[in-house]
Backbone as numpy.savetxt, mean C-alpha at the origin, in Angstrom:
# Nx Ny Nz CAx CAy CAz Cx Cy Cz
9.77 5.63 -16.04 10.25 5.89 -14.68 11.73 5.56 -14.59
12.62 6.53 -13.79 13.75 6.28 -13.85 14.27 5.23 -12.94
13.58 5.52 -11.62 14.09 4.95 -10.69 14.10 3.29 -10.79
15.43 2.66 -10.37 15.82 1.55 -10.72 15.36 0.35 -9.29
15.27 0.98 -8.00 15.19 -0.33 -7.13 14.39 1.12 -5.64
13.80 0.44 -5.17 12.94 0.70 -4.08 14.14 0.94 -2.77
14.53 1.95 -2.09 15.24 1.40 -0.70 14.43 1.14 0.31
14.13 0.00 0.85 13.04 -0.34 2.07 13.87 -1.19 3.21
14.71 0.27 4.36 15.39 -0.71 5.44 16.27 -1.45 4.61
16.09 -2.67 4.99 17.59 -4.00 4.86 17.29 -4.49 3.86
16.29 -3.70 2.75 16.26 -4.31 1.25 16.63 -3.58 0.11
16.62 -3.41 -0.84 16.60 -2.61 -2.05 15.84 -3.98 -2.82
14.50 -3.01 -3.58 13.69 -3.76 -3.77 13.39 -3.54 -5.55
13.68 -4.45 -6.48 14.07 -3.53 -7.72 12.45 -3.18 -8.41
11.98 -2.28 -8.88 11.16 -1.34 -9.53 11.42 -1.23 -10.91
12.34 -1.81 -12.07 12.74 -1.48 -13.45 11.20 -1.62 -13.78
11.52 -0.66 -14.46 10.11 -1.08 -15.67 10.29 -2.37 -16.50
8.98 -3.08 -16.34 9.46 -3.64 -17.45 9.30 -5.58 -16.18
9.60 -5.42 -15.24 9.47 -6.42 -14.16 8.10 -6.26 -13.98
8.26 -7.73 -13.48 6.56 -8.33 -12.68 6.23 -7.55 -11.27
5.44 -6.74 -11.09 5.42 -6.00 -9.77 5.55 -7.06 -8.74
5.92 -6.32 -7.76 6.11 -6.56 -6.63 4.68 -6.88 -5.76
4.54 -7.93 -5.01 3.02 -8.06 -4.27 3.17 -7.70 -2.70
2.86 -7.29 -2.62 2.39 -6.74 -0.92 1.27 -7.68 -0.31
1.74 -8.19 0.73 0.48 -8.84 1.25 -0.21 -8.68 2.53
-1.48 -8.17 2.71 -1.88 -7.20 3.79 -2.25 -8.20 4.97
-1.91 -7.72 5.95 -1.88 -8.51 7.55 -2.64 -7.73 8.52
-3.78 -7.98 8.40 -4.42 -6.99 9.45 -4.82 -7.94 10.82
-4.38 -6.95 12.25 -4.62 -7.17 12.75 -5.54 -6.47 13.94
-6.21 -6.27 13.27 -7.08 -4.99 14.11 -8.62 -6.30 14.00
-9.74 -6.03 15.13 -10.73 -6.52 15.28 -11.90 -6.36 14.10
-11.48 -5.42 13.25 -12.87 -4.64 12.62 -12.30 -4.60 11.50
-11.82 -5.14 10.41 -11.30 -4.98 9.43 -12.23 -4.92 8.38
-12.29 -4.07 7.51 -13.20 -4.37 6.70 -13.48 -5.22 5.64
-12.34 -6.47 5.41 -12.37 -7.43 4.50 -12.06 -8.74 5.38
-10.86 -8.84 6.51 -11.31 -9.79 6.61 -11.48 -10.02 7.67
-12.29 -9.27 8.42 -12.71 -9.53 9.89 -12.14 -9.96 11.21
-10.91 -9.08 11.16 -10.28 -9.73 12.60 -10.02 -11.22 12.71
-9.83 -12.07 11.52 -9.42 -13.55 11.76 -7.97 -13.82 12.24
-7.07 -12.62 11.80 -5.66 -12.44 12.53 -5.68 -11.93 13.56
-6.25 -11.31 14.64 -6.07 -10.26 15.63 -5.35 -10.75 16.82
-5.25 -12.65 16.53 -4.57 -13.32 18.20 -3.01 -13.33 16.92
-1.86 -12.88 17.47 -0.94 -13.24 17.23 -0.48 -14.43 16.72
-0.98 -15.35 17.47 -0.65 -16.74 16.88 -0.68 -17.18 15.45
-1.88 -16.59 15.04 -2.67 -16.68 13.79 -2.88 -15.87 12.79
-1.57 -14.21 13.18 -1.20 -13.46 12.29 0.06 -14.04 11.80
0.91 -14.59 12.62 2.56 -15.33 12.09 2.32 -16.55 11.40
1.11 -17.21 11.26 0.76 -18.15 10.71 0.19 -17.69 9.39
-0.62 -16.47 9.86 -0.99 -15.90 7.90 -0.11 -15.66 6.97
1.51 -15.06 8.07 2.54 -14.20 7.15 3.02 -15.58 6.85
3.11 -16.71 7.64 4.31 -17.66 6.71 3.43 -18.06 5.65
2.15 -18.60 5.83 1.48 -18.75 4.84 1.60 -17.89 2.98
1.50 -16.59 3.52 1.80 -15.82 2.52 3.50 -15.40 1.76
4.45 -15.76 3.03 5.94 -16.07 2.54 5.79 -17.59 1.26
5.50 -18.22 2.09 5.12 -19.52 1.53 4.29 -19.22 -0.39
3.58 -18.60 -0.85 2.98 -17.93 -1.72 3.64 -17.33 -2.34
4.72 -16.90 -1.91 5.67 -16.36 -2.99 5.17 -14.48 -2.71
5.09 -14.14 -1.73 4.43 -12.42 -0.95 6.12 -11.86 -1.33
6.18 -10.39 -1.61 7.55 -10.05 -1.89 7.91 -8.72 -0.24
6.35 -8.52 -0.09 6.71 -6.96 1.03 5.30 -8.25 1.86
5.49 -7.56 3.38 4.29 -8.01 4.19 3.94 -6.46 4.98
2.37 -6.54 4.58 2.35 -4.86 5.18 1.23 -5.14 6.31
1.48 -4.68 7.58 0.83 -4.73 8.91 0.66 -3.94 9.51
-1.20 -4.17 9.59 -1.99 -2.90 10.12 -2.52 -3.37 10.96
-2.75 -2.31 12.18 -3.11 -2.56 13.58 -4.46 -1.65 13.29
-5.10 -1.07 12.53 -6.23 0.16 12.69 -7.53 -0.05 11.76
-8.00 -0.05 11.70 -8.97 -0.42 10.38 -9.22 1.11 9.98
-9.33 1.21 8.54 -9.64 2.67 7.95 -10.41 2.32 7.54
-11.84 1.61 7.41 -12.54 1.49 6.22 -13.91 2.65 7.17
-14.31 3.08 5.61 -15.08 4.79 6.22 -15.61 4.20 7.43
-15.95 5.06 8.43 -17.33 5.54 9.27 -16.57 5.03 10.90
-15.26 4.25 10.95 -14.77 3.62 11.86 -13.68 4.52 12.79
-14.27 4.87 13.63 -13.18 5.73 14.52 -11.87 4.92 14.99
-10.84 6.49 14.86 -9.45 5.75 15.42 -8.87 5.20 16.36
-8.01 4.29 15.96 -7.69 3.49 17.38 -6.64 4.37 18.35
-6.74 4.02 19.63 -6.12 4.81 20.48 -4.69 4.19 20.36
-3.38 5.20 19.88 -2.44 5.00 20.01 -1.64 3.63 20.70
-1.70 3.56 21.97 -1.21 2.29 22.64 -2.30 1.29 21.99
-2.94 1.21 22.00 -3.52 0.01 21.42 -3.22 -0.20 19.97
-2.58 0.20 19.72 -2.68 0.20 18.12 -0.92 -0.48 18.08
-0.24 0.33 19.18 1.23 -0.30 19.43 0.98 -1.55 20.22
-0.32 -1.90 20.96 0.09 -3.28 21.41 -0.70 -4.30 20.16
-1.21 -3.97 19.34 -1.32 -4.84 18.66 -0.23 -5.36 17.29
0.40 -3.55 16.93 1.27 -4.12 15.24 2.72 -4.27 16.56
3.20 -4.36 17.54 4.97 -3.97 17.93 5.03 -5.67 18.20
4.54 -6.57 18.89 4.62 -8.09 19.35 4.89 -8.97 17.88
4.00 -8.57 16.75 3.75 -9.31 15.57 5.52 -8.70 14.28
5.61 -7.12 14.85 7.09 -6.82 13.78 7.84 -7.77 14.62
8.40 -7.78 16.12 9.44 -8.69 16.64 9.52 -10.11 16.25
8.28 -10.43 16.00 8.28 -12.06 15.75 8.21 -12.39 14.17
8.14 -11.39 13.27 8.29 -11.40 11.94 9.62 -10.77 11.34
10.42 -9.96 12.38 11.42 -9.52 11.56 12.76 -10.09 10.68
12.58 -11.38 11.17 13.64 -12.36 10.86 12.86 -12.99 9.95
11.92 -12.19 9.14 11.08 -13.72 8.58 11.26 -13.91 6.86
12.82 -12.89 6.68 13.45 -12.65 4.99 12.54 -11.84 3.98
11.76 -11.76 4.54 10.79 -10.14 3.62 10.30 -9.10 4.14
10.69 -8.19 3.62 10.81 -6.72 4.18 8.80 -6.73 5.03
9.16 -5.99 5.91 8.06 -5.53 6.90 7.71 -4.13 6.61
6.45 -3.89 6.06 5.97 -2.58 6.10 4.72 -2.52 7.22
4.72 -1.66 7.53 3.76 -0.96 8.78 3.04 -0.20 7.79
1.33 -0.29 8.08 0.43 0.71 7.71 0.31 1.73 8.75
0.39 2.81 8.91 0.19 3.48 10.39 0.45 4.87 9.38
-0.29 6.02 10.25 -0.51 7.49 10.08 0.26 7.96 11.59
0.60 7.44 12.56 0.91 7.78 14.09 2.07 8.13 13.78
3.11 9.11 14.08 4.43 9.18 14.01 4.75 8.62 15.05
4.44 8.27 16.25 4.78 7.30 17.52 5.17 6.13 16.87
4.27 5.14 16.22 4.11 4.03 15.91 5.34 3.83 14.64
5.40 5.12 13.86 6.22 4.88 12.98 7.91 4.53 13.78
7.88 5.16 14.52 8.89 5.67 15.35 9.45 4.35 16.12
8.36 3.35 16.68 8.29 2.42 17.79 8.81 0.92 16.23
7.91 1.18 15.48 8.21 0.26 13.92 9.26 0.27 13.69
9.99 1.01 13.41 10.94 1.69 12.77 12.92 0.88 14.12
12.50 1.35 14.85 13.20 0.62 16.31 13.61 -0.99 16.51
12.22 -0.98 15.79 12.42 -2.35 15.42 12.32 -3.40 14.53
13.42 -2.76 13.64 13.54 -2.86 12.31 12.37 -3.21 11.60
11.19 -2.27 11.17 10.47 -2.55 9.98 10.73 -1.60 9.22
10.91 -1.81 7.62 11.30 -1.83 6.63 10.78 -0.78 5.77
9.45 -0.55 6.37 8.50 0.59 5.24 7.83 1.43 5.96
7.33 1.66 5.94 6.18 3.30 6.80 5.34 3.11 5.30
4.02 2.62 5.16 2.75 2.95 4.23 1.42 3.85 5.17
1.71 4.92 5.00 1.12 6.25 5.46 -0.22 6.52 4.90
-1.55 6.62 5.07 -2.61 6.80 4.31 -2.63 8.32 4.40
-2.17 8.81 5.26 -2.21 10.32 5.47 -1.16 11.05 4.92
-0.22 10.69 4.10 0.53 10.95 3.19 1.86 12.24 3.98
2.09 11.05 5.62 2.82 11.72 6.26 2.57 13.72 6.56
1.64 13.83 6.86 0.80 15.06 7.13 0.92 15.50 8.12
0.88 14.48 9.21 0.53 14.47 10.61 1.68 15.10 11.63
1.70 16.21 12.21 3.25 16.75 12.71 4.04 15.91 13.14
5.16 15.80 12.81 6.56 15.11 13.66 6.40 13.19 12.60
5.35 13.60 11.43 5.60 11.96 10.79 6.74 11.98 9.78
7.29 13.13 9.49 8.81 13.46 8.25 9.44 13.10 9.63
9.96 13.92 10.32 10.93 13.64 11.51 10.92 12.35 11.97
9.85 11.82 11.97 9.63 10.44 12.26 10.43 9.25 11.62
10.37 9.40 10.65 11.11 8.54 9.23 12.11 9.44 8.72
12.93 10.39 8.71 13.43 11.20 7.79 15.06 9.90 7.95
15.35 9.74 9.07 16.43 9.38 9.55 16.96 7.99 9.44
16.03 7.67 9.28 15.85 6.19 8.84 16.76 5.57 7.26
16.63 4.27 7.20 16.43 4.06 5.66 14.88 3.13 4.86
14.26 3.82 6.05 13.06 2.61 5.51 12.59 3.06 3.89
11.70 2.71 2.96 11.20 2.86 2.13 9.75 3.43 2.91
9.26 4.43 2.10 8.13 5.73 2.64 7.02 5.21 1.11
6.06 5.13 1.63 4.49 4.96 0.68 3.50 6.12 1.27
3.90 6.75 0.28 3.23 8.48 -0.02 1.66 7.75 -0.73
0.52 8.40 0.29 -0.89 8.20 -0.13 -1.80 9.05 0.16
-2.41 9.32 -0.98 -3.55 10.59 -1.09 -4.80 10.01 -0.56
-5.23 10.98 0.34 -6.24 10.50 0.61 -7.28 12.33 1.28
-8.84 11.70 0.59 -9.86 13.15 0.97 -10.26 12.90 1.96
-9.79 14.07 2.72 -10.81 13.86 4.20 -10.17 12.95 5.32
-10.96 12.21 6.07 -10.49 11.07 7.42 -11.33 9.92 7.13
-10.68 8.90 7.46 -11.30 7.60 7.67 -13.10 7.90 7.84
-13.27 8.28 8.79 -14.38 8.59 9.28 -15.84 9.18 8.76
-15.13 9.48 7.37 -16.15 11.01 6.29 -15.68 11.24 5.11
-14.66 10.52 4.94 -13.91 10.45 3.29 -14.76 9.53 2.55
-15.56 8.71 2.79 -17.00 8.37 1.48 -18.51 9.20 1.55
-18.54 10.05 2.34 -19.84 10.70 2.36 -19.68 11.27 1.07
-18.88 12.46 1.09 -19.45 13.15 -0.87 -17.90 13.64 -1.30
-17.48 12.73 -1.74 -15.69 13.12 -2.18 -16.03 14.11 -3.58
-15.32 15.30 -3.60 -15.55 15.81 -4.69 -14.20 16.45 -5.33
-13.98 16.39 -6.44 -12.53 16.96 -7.31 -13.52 17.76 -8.55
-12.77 18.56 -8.76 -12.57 19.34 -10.22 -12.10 18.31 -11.00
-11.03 17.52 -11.16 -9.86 16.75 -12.04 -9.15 15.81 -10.67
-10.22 14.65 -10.57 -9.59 13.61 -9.92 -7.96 13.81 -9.87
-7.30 13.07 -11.13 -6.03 12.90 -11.63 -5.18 13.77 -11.36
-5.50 15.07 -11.44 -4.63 16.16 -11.36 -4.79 16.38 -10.08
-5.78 16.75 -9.48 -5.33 16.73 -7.67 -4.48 16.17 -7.16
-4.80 15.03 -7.41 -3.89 13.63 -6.88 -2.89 13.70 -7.10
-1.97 13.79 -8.29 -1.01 13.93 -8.57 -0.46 15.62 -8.22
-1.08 16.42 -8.05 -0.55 17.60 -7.17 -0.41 17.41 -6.06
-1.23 16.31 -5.38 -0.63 16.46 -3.63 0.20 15.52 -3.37
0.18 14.81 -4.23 1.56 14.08 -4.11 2.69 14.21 -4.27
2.96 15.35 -5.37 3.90 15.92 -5.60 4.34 16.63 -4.76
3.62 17.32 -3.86 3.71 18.68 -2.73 4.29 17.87 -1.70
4.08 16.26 -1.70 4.80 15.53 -0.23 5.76 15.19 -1.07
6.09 14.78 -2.32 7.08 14.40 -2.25 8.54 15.68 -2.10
7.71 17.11 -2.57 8.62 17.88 -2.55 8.85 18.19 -0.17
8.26 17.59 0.08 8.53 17.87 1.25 9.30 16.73 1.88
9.56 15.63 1.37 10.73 14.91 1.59 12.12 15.69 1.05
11.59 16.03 0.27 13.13 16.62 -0.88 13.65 17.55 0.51
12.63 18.34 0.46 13.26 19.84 2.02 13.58 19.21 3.10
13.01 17.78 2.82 13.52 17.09 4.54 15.09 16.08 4.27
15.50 16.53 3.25 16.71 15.76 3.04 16.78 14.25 2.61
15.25 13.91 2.31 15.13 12.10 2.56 14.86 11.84 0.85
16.08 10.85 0.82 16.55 9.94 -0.48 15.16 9.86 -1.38
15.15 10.52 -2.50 14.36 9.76 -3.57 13.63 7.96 -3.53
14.84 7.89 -3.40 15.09 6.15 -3.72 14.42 5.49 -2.80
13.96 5.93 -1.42 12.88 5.52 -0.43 11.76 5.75 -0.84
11.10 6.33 -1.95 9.76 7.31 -1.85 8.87 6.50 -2.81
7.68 5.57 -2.58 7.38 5.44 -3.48 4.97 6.12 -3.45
4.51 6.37 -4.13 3.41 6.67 -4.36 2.19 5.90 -4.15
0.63 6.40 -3.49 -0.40 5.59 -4.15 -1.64 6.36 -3.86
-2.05 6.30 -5.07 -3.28 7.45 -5.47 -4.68 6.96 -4.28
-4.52 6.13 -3.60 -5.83 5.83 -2.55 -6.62 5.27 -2.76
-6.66 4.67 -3.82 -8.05 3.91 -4.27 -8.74 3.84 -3.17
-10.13 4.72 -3.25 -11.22 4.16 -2.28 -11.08 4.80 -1.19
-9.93 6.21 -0.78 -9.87 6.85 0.36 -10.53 8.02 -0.13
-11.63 8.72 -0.49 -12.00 9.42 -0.08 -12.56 9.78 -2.11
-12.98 8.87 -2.50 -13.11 8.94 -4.01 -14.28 8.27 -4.10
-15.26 8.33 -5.43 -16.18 8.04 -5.66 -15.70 6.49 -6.61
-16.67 5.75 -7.36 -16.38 4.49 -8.38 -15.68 5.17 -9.71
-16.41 6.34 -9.36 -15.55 7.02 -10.76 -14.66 7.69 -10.74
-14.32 8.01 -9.80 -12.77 8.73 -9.22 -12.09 7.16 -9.28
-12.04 6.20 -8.34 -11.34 5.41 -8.70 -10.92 5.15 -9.87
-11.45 4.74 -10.53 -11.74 4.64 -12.28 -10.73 5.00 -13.14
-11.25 6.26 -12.90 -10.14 7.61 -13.43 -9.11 7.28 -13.24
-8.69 7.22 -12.03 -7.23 6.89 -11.85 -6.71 5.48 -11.87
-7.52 4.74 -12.12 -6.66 3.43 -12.57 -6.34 3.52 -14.17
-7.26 4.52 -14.82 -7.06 4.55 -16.14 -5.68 5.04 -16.22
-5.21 6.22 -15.56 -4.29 6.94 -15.76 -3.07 6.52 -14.60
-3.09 5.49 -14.24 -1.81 4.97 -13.79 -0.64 5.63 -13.85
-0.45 5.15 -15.31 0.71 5.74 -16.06 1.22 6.94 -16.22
0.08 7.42 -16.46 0.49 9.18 -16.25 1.25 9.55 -15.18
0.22 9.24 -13.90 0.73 9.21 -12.59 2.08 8.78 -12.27
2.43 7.59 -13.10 3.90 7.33 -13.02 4.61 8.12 -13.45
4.55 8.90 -14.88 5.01 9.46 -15.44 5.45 11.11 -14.63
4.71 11.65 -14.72 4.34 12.80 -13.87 5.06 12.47 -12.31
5.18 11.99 -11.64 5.73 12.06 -10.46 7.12 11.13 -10.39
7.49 10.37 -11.34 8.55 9.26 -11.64 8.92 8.66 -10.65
8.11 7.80 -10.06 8.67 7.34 -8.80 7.51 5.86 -9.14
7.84 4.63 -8.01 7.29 4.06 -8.58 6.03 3.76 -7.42
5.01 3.17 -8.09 3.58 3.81 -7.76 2.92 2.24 -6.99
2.60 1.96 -5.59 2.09 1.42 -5.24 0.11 1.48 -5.37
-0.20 0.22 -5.91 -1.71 0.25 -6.15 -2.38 -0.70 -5.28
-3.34 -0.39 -4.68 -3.97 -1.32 -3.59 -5.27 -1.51 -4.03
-6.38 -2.15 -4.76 -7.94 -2.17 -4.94 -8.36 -3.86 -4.45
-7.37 -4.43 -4.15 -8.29 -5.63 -3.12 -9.23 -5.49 -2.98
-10.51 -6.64 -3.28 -11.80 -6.78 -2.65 -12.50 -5.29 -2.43
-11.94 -4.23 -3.01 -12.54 -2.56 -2.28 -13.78 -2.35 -3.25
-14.61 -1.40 -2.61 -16.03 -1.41 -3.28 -16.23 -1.38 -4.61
-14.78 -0.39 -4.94 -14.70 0.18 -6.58 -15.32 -1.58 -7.49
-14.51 -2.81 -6.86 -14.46 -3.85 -7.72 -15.99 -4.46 -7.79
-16.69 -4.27 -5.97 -17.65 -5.04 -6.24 -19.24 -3.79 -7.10
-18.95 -2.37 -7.24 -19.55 -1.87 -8.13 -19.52 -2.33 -9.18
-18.42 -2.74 -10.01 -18.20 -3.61 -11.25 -18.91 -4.78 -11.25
-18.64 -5.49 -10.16 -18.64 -7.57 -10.67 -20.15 -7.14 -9.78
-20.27 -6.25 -8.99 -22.01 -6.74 -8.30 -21.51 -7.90 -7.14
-20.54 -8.15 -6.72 -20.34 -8.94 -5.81 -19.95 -8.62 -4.26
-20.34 -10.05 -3.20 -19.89 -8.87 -1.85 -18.25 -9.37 -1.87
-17.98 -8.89 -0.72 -16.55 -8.89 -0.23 -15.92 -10.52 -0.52
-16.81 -11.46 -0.31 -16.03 -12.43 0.11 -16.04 -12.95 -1.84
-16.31 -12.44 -2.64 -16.35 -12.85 -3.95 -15.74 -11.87 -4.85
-14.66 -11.19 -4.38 -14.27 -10.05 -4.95 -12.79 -10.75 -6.02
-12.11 -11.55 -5.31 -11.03 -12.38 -5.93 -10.63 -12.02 -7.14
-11.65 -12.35 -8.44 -11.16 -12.30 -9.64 -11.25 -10.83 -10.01
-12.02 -9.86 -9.91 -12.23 -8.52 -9.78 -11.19 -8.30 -9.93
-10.82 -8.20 -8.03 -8.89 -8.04 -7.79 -8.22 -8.23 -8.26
-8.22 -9.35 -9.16 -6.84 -9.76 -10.05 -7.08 -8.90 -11.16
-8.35 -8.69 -11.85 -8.30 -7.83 -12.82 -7.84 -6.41 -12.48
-8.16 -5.70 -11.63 -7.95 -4.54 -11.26 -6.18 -4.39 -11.28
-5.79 -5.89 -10.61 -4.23 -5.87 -10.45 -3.79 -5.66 -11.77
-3.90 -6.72 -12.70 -3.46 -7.12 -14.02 -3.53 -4.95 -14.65
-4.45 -4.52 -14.47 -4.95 -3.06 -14.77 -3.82 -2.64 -14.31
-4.00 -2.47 -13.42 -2.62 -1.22 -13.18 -1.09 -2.01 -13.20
-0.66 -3.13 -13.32 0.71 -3.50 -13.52 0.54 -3.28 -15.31
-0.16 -3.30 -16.04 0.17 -3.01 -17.37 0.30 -1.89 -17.59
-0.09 -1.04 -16.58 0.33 0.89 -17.01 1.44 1.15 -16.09
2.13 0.30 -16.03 3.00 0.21 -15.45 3.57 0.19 -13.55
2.15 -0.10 -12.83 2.15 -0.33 -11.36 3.39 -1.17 -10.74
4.50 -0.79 -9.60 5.43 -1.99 -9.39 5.12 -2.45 -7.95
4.31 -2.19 -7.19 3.84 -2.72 -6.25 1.92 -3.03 -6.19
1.88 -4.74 -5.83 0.40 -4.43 -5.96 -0.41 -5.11 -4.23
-0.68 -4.57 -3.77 -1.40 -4.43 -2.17 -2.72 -5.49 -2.25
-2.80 -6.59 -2.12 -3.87 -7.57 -1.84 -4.17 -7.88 -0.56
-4.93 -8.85 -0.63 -5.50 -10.16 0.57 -5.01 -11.41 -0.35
-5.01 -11.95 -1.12 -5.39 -12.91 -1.64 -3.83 -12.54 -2.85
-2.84 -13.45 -1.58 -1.16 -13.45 -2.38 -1.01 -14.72 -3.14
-1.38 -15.67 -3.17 -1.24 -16.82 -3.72 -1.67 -16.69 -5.04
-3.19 -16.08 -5.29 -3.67 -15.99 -6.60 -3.23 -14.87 -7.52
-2.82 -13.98 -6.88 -2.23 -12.65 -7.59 -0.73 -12.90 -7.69
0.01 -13.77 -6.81 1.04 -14.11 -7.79 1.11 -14.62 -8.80
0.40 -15.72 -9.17 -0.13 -16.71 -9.76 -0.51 -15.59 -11.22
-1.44 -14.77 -11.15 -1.99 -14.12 -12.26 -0.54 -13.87 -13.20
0.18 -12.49 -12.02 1.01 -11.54 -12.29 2.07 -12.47 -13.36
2.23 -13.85 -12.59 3.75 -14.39 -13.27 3.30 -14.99 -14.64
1.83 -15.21 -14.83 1.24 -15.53 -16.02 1.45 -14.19 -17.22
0.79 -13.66 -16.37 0.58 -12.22 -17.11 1.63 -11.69 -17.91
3.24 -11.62 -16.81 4.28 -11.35 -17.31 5.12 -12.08 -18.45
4.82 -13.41 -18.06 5.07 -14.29 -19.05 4.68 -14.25 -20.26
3.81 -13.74 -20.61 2.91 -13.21 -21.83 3.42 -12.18 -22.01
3.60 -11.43 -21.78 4.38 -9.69 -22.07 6.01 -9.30 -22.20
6.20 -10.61 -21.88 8.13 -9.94 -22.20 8.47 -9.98 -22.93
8.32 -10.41 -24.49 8.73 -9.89 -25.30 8.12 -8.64 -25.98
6.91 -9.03 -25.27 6.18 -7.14 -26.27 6.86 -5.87 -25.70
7.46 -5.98 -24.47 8.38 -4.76 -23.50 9.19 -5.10 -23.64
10.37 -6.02 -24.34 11.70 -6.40 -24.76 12.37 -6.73 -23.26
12.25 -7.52 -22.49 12.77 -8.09 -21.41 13.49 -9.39 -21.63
């Protein structure tokens, strides 16, 4: 991969190959979450998770007001802005870039106003007026494939060639930033783990990471936290998914992943700086 550093807003965030990815640490504040149950949803006790996770050594903080996990209908716009717009104002000063999960071009729009840093799109900016939304900006953009809607994307996901879809529709948004004039250097990727894919679609594409890097050269955000793909593997529920996660992480930062999307920032830093520590001289760092 060529690209040398991430632009996200008031950061440039570096991506070399060859570095310890970057950790994302997820802040949900929506009632219905599917991992960790609305324990953030009072404000008080979402600014208390993020310092917690500053504190952990978190490099991006990404904050979602909506829950996507299948079968869960969408939240109504204003509600979705009165829950993520109170929590960016009181985090924006907090020295690590702010990404917003949101598909709303409103919300991107209302985020964005006030200074957050990223737009992570599950709808892979689809939605009319979500390029216009961000084009103007300098936030950093997280391009994500995903089958179907929240709502019906696990009933029966089906591909010809997992890998190659994926990496064709990603390519097709990223060529639609290109027509929208918006910097490379903002754009980074993530194949969906778990949006609209089977255990073996996931699979697939954690195998082929790399490819995916390769093939689209940009650098590739991976999210499999606690998600079903892990507890099909370990046989475990949600609240025992931990080491899974770290394996899944450790998986895709060796095929070269530079952002990795958790719950659980303390232990996945912890892995990653082990991990890397072990590997720099086999990648000449």
């Amino acid at each position: 991969m060529s690209q040398q550093y991430l632009q996200c807003g008031r950061y440039r965030l570096p991506v070399t190959p060859g570095r310890r990815p970057l950790v994302m640490g997820i802040l949900n504040v929506t009632p219905d979450s599917f991992s960790d149950g609305g324990n953030y949803h009072a404000l008080e006790f979402a600014i208390s998770h993020a310092e917690q996770m500053i504190a952990d050594g978190v490099d991006i903080i990404d904050i979602g007001g909506e829950s996507t996990r299948p079968g869960i209908p969408p939240v109504p716009l204003e509600e979705e802005l009165k829950r993520v717009m109170p929590l960016i104002y009181a985090l924006r000063d907090c020295g690590k870039p702010l990404s917003i999960d949101t598909y709303k071009p409103e919300v991107m729009r209302e985020a964005l106003i006030a200074d957050a840093d990223m737009i992570n799109d599950i709808n892979g900016f689809r939605a009319p007026g979500a390029i216009d939304a961000v084009k103007d900006s300098t936030a950093g953009l997280c391009i994500m494939h995903m089958q179907g809607e929240p709502q019906t994307m696990q009933q029966k996901p089906i591909y010809d060639d997992v890998v190659e879809e994926v990496a064709a529709f990603l390519q097709e948004r990223v060529d639609a930033f290109k027509i929208a004039g918006v910097d490379r250097d903002r754009l980074c990727i993530d194949p969906g783990f778990g949006f609209g894919k089977s255990v073996e679609h996931n699979y697939a594409l954690l195998r082929n990471t790399q490819k995916l890097i390769q093939t689209l050269d940009l650098p590739l955000l991976a999210g499999m936290s606690r998600k079903s793909m892990i507890g099909a593997i370990t046989g475990k529920p949600l609240d025992r998914r931990l080491a899974g996660s770290i394996g899944a992480a450790l998986a895709a930062a060796a095929q070269g992943a530079m952002i990795i999307r958790v719950h659980d920032v303390a232990e996945t830093v912890d892995a990653l700086n082990v991990w890397h520590a072990g590997m720099v001289d086999a990648i000449g760092i």
